[in-house]
N, C-alpha and C positions, 0 to 999 in steps of 0.2 A: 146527240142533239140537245141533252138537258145542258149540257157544260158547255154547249155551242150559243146557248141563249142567251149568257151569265157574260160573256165576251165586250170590254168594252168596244162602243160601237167607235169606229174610224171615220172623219168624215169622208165622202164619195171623192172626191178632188187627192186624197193624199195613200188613194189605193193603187199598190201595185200597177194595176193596169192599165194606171191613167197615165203612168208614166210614158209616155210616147212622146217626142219631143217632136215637133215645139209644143213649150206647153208654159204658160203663164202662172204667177200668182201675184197675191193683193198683200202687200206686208199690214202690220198691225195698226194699231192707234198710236201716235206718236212717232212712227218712221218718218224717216224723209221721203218724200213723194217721188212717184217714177214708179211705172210697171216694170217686174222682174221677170227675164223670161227665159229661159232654159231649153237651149239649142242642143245639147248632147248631153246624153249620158255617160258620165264618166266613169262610174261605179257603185254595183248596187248592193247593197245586204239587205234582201227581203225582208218586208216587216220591220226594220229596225231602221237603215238610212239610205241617202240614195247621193251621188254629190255628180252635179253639173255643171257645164260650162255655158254661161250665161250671157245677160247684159242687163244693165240697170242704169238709169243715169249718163246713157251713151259711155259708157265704158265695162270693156271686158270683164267680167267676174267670174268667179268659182263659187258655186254655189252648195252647202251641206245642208242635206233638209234630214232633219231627226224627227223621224213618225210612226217612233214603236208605241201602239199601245198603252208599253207602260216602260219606265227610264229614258224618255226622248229627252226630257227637261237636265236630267243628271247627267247624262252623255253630253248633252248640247254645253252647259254648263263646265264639267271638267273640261271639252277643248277651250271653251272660251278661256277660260280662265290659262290655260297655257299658253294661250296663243300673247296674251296679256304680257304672261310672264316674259316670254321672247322680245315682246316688244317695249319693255321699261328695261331691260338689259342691253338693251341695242343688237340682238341677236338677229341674226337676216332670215327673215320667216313675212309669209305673204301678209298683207296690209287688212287689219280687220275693218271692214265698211260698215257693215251691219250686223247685230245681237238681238235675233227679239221673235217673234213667233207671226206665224200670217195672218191675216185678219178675222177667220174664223177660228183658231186656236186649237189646228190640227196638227199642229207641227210645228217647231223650234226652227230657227235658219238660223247659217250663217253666212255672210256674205263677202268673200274673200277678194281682194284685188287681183287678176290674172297674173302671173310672169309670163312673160314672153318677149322672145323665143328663149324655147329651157328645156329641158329633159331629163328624166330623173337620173339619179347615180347608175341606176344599174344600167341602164340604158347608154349611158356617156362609155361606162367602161365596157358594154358590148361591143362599142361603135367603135371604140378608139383603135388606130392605126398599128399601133406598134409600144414597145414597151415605153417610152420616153412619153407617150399621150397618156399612157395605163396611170405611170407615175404623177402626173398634172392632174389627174382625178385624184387620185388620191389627197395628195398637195392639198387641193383645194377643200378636200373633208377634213382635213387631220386640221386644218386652220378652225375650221367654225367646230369641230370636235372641243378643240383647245377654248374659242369662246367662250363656249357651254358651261364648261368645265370651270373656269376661271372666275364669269360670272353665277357660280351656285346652282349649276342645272345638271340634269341627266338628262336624255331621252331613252324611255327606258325602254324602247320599241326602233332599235337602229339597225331596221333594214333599209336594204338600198333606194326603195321605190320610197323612203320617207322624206328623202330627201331631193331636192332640185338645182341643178347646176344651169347655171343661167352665165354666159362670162366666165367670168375667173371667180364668180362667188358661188357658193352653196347655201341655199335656203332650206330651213325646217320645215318641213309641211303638217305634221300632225303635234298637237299641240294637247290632245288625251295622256300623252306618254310622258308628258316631262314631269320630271321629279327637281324638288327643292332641295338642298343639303345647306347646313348652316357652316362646316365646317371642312373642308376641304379633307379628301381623304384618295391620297394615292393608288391604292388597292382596287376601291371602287374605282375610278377615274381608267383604268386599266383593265379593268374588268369591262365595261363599257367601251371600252375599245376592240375586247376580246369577242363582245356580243355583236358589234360593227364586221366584224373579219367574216365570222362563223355566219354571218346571213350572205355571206358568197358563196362561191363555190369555194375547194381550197387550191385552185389554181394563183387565188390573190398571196398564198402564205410567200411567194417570192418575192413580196413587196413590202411585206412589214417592216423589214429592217429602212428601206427607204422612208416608207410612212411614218415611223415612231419617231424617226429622226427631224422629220418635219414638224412633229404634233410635237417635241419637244422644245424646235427653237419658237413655237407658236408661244410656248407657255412658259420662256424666255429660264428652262431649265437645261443643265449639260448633258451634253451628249450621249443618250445611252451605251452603254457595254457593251461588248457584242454579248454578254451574258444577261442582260437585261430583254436585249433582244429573242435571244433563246429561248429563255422562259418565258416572255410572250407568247414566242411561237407557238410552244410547247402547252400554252394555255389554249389556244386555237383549235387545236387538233382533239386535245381534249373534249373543247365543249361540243366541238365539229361529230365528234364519235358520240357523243352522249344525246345530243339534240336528232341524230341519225335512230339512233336505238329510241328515241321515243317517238317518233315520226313512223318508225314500222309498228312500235304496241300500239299510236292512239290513231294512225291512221287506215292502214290496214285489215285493222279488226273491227274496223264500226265504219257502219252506211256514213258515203260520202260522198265528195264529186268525182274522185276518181277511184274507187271503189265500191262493189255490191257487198253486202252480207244477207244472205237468208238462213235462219236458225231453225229446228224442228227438234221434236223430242228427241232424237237420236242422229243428228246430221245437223255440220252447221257448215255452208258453203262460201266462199270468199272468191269474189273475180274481179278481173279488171272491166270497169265498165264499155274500154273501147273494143270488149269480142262480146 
C-alpha cells in the first residue's frame, strides 16, 4: 500500500478500462483540429500502449497511444523518429498525420494514415493458394527488404505481422525497430534476412533459394551460388534451433500467457494454462 501511494497518478481517460471503444480524445495545443476517435482496438500492452483504428479528419487512421507511466515519451519518440526515417528514404511505411500528446498530457499519440485494403505478411502467406502465390510474397518483401537495405536501414524486429502487403507493395509498420548503418555491410544485411526467415515457420526454408535470388536483382547484385544459397539456409536452421532453445528456457519457466509457474520451498510446478 506504502509503494502503491508513491505511484505516479494516470490520468482517469488513459486507464485500461476506459478503453472500450468507441471512445474519443482531444489532441493537444497546436494540433490540427478534428475530434479523434477510436472504433477498434487493435492491440494492447497493458500499462504501456494500446493502437486503434480510427478516424480523424474524415479519414481512416491507425492510431498508437503510449500511456505507460513512465518511457511513454521515449517509446513514442524512437517510432516517431523511424517512422521519419522511412519516410525521407522513400521507404513504403504508413503516412505519419500526427506527433504530439492529448490535451491533458496523458499520453503521446501517434496518428497513422490507414492502408487499405492490406494484410500483414504472415497473413498473405497463410492465405496464399499455392506455391507460385507463396513465392509473390515473398518477391514482394525481398524488394522493400532490398530498400531498406540500400537505403541505410535495418529493421531490426522482421517479423511477419511487421510488415503489410497491400498490392504488389510491402509496407513497414513499426518504426521502433529501425536501425541506421553508415556503411553497408553484407554480413549484416543477410543476417537480417536470416532474422526475416526464422520468424516463420521453417516450412518457408524451400523458398529461400527463390527469395535471395529476388532480394538480389532488387539490389541490382549477381546471382547467388547455389552455395551462397546454402549457407543462408544453413544460417536459418541455426538461428531456427537456437531462438527455439530459448523460447523453451525464457518461456516455459516463468509465469506467462500460455504458461503457469507456482514455486514453493520444495516444489516448483509448470503447466499449460489451457488444462
Amino acid at each position: 500500500a506504502l509503494a502503491a501511494s508513491f505511484r505516479p497518478e494516470v490520468p482517469a481517460i488513459f486507464r485500461m478500462s476506459d478503453y472500450q471503444p468507441p471512445f474519443t480524445l482531444t489532441l493537444g495545443a497546436g494540433a490540427p483540429a478534428g475530434e479523434l476517435t477510436c472504433t477498434e482496438v487493435l492491440r494492447r500492452l497493458p500499462g504501456r500502449r494500446t493502437v486503434c483504428l480510427g478516424r480523424w479528419r474524415e479519414r481512416e487512421v491507425v492510431v498508437k497511444i503510449y500511456h505507460a507511466a513512465r518511457g511513454a515519451q521515449r517509446h513514442w519518440l524512437c517510432e516517431k523518429k523511424g517512422l521519419e526515417a522511412l519516410s525521407v528514404r522513400g521507404i513504403p511505411a504508413p503516412e505519419l498525420l500526427y506527433a504530439g500528446a492529448d490535451d491533458r498530457g496523458g499520453a503521446h499519440l501517434l496518428i497513422l494514415a490507414r492502408i487499405a485494403p492490406a494484410m500483414t505478411l504472415r497473413a498473405a502467406w497463410a492465405g496464399a493458394a499455392g506455391d507460385a502465390e507463396k513465392a509473390e510474397v515473398l518477391r514482394a518483401a525481398m524488394e522493400t527488404f532490398a530498400g531498406l537495405h540500400r537505403a541505410g536501414l535495418i529493421q531490426g524486429d522482421p517479423h511477419w505481422n511487421n510488415f503489410l502487403l497491400s498490392g504488389e507493395r510491402v509496407y513497414v509498420l513499426d518504426g521502433a525497430d529501425i536501425e541506421a548503418f553508415t556503411t553497408f555491410q553484407k554480413v549484416r544485411a543477410l543476417d537480417n534476412l536470416a532474422d526475416f526467415f526464422v520468424a516463420q515457420n521453417l516450412s518457408v526454408r524451400a523458398f529461400v533459394g527463390c527469395a535471395y535470388r529476388h532480394y538480389a536483382r532488387a539490389m541490382n547484385r549477381a546471382e547467388p551460388s547455389d552455395g551462397e544459397i546454402a549457407e543462408l539456409t544453413a544460417c536459418i536452421v541455426r538461428k531456427y534451433e537456437l531462438n527455439a532453445r530459448k523460447y523453451l528456457a525464457g518461456k516455459i519457466f516463468r509465469d506467462c500467457t500460455a504458461f503457469g509457474v507456482e514455486s514453493g520451498w520444495r516444489s516448483r510446478l509448470i503447466f499449460s494454462r489451457s488444462y
